[in-house]
C-alpha positions in Angstrom: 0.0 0.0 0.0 3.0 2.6 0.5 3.1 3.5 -3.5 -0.5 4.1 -3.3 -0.7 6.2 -0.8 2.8 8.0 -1.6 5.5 7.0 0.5 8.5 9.0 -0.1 11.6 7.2 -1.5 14.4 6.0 1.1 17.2 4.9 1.1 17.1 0.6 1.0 18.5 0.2 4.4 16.1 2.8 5.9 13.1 0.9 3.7 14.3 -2.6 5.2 14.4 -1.5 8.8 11.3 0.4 7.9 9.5 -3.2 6.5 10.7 -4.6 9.8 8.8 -2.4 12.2 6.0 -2.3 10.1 5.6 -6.5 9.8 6.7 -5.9 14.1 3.4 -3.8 14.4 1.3 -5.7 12.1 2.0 -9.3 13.5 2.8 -8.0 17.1 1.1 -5.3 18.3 -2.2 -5.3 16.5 -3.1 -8.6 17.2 -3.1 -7.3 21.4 -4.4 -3.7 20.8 -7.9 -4.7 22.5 -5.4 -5.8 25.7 -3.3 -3.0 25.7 -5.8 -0.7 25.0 -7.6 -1.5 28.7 -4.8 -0.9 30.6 -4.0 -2.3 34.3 -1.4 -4.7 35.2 -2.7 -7.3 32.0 -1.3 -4.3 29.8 1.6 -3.7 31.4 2.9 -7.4 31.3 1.9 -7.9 27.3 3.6 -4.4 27.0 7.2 -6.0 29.0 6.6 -8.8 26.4 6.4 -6.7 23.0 9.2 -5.1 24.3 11.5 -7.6 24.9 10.9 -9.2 21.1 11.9 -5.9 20.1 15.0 -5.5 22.1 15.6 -9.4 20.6 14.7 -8.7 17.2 17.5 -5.3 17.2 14.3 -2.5 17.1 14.5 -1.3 20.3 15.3 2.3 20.4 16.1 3.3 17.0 16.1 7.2 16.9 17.7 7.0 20.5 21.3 8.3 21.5 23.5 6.3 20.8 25.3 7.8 24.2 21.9 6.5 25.9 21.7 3.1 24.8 19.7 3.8 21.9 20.7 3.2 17.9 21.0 6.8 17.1 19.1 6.5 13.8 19.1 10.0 12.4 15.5 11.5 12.2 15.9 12.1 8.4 15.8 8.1 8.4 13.4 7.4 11.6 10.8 9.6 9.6 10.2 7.0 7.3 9.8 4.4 10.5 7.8 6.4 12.6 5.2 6.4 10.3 5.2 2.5 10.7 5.6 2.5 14.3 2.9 5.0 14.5 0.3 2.9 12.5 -0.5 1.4 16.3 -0.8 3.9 19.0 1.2 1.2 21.0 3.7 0.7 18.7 6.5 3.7 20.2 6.1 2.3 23.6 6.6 -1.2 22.4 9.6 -0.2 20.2 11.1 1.8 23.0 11.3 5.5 20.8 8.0 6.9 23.4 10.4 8.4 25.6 12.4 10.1 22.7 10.9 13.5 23.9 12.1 13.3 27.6 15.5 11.5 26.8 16.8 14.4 24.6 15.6 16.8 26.9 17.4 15.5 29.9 20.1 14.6 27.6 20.7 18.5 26.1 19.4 20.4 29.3 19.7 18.0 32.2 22.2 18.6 35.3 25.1 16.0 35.3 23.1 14.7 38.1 19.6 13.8 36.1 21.2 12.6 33.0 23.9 9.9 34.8 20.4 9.3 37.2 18.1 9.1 35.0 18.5 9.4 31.4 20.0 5.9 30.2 17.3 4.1 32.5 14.4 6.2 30.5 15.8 5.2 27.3 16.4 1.2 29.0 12.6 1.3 29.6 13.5 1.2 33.3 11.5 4.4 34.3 8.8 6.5 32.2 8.3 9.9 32.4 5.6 12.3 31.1 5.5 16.2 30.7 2.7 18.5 32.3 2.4 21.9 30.9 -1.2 22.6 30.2 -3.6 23.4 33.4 -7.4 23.8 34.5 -8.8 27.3 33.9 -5.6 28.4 32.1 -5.7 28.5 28.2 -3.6 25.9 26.9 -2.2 28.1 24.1 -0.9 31.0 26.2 1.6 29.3 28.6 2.4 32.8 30.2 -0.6 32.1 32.2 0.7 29.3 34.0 -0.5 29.3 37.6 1.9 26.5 38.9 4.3 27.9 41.3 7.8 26.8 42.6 9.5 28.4 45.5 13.2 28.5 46.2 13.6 27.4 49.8 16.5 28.2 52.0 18.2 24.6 51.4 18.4 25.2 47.9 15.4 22.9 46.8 12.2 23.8 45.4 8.6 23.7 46.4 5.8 23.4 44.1 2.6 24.3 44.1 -0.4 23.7 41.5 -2.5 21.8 39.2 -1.9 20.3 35.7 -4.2 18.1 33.3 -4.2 16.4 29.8 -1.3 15.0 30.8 -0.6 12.0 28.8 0.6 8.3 30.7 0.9 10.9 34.4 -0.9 7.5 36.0 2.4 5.3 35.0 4.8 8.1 35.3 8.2 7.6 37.3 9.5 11.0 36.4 7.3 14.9 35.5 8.6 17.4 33.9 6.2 20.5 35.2 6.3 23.9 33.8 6.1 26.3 37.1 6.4 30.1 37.4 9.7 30.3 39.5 9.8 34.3 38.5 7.7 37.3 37.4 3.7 37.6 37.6 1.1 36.4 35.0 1.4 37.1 31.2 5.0 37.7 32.1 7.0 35.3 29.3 10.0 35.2 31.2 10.5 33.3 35.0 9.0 30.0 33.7 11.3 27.1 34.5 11.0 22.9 33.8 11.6 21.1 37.0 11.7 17.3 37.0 9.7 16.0 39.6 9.6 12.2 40.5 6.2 11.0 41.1 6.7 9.3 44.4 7.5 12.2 46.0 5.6 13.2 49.0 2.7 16.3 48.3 2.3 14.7 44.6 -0.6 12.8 43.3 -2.7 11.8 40.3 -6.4 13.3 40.8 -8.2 11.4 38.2 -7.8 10.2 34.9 -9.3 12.0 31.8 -10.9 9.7 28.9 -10.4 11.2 26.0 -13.9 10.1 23.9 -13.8 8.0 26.8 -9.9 6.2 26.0 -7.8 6.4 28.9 -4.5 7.8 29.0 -4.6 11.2 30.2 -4.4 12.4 33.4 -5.0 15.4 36.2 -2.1 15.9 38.7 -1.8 17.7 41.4 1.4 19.0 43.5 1.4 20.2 47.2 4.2 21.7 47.8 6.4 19.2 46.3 10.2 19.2 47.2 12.5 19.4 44.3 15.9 19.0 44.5 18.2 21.9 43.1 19.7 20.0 40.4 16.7 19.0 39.2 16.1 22.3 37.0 15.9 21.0 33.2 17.5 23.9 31.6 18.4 28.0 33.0 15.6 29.1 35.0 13.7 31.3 33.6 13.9 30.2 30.3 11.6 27.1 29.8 9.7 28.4 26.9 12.6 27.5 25.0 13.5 24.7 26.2 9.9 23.9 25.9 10.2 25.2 21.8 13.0 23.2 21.0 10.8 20.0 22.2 7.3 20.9 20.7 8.5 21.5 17.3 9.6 17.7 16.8 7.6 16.1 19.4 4.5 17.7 17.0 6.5 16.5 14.3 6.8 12.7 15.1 2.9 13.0 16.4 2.3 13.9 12.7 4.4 11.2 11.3 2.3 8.7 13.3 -1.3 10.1 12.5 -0.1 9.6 8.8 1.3 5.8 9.8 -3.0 5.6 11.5 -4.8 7.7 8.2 -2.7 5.0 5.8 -4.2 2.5 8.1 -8.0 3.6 7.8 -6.9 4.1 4.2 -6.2 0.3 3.7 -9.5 -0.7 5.6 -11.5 1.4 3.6 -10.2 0.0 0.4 -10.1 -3.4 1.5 -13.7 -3.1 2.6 -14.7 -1.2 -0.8 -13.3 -4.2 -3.0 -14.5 -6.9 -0.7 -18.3 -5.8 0.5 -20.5 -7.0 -2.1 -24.2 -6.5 -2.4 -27.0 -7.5 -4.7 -25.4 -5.3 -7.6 -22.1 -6.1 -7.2 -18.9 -4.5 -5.2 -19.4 -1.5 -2.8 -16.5 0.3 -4.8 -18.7 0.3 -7.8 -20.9 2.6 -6.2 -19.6 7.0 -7.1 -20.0 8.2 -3.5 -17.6 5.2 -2.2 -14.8 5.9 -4.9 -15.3 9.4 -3.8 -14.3 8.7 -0.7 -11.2 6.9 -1.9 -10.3 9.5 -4.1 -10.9 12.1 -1.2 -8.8 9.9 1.4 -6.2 9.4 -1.2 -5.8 13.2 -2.2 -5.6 13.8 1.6 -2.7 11.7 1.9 -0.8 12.6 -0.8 -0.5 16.4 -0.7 -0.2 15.9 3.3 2.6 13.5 3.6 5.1 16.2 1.2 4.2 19.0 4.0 5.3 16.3 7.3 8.7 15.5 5.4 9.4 19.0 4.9 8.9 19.5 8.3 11.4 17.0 9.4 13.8 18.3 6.5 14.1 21.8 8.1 14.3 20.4 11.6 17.0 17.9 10.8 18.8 20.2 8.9 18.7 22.2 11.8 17.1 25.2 11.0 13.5 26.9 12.1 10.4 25.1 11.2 7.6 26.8 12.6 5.3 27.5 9.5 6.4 23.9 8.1 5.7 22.0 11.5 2.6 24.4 11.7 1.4 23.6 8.2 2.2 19.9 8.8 0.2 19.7 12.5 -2.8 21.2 11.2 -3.2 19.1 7.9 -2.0 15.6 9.1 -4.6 16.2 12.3 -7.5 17.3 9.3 -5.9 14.2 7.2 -6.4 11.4 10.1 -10.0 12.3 10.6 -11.0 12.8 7.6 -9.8 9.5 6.0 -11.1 7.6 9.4 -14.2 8.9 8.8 -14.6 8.1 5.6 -13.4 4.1 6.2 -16.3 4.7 8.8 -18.7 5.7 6.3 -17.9 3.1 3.8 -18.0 0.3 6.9 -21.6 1.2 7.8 -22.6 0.5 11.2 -19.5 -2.1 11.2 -17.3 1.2 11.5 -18.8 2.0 14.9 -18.2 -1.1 16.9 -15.3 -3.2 18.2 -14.6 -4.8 15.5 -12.2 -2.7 13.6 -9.8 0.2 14.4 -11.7 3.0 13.1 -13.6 4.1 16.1 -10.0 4.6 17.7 -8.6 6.2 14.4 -11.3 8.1 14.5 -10.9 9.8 18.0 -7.4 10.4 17.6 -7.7 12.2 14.7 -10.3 14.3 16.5 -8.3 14.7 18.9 -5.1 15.5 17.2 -6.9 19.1 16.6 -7.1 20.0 20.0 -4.2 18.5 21.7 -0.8 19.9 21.0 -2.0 23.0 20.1 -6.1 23.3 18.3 -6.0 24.3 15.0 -6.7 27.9 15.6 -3.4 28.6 17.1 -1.1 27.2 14.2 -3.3 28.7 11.8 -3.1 32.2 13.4 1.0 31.0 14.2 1.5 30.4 10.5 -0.4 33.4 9.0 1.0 35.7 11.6 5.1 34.5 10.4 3.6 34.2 7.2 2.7 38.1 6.9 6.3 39.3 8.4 8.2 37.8 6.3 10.2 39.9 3.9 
């Protein structure tokens, strides 16, 4: 299906490690989706499993440091894999690239003290850890509102204070990076720091967990004057916005790459189900409206997947991405529910139940306009930079 729906070229030892992780997903991962998908201790032990065929079958950790334990598989390569990986909304954790986010983070802006602590064990799958930015009450797009507080104290350590939700896998989180307001007042840019806060520590809790469409995996936390230890500041203080930058650009990036790996996917069951469904009259993909849908998922596709690689062009080459990541958020997002839709569509009422994907294609794709920025703010983002330009 990849020259159908436009896969770009790659280099043949990128394309046969990029086969591999896509048969790993197909034949490994989708076959337990139902079971990972509940969550609980059942999850967690099919999860140890996938992951240690991965680690035996040489996938674990591709994009990873190389200085971490990972295979330091440059992202102008992973690109093409992530959209394999991605095809399962299990398949980075079982792969071990979920925690490519934190691991660079720690990795670039880390004290001595987190990275030799923590950051090799995060890549190991030894601990996860989870980031909590956005909070009740407080748009989501203007971090400079952040209510979340932490307090130097005498000893050097600091104490925080607030709330944070949409937090995605806080319930299984070892380690949290929050974004506090160590400095300044509200709407003040400046004075926002990233502390690392482990989980277990006294004052912090999970307050509930918030189904999205009712999946699991987000959650509400709260901190009561949580102790932090000094060396626990992930980059200067002050100055988490871009530290924060630096990790949203290609964090929305590889989210993109994996909504087109999911919109390929409803792509495939649409067509499958088009060319197999027969009714008194012959094939459903005789009917015009159902071709239209092809077309209309196919088109989708194709002029969406050019904008996501020249995203990760620009950012592995360095340089800024903001209307290309922008451009690439908003259509891949627009692109994943549009073509799970129509797979819905063309199922019938067998689109809506538990016997396919698509009601979980579909939600994500919703939800991919909302989370990580609605589609609002990138469009005014992109227009804005868009209209400065010289």
């Amino acid at each position: 299906m990849r020259d159908i729906t436009g896969e770009p070229q790659c280099p043949p030892e990128t394309a046969e490690l990029r086969d591999r992780v896509a048969a790993f997903v197909r034949d490994r991962v989708l076959p337990v989706e139902p079971a990972l998908d509940v969550g609980g201790p059942g999850a967690a032990v099919t999860l140890r499993r996938l992951q240690a065929q991965a680690r035996t079958e040489g996938l674990w950790a591709l994009p990873l440091p190389t200085e971490l334990g990972g295979q330091g598989l440059p992202l102008c390569s992973y690109a093409h894999v992530a959209e394999a990986e991605g095809v399962s909304d299990h398949g980075p954790a079982a792969l071990g690239s979920a925690p490519l986010l934190d691991a660079l983070m720690l990795w670039r802006h880390g004290s001595p003290g987190v990275r030799d602590r923590y950051a090799e064990r995060l890549v190991a799958g030894e601990v996860r850890a989870c980031y909590a930015m956005t909070e009740p009450d407080v748009p989501g797009t203007d971090p400079s509102l952040t209510a979340t507080r932490a307090v130097p104290g005498e000893d050097g350590t600091w104490r925080v204070s607030g709330r944070k939700w949409f937090t995605s896998g806080a319930a299984e989180a070892d380690l949290v990076t929050v974004l506090a307001r160590t400095d300044g007042g509200p709407a003040d840019r400046d004075g926002l720091s990233l502390l690392l806060v482990p989980s277990a520590s006294p004052g912090f809790r999970v307050v509930r967990e918030l189904p999205v469409f009712g999946a699991s995996g987000q959650g509400e936390i709260a901190l009561d004057q949580v102790v932090v230890d000094a060396d626990h500041l992930i980059g200067e203080r002050g100055k988490a916005l871009a530290v924060a930058g630096e990790r949203l650009q290609l964090g929305r990036t590889l989210r993109c790459l994996r909504w087109l790996g999911q919109a390929a996917r409803a792509f495939d069951l649409m067509r499958e189900r088009a060319m197999t469904r027969t009714r008194s009259r012959g094939p459903l993909g005789d009917l015009q409206l159902v071709q239209r849908h092809v077309f209309e998922s196919l088109l989708a596709l194709r002029t969406t997947r050019p904008l996501v690689h020249e995203a990760v062009a620009r950012l592995d080459a360095g340089r800024d991405a903001a209307v290309e990541v922008g451009l690439a958020k908003v259509a891949a997002a627009r692109t994943l529910q549009q073509v799970a839709d129509a797979a819905i569509q063309v199922h019938g009422a067998a689109g809506l139940g538990p016997d396919t994907a698509l009601p979980a294609l579909f939600r994500t794709g919703r939800a991919a306009r909302i989370l990580d920025g609605p589609d609002e703010l990138h469009i005014t983002s992109v227009a804005r930079r868009v209209l400065r330009a010289t």
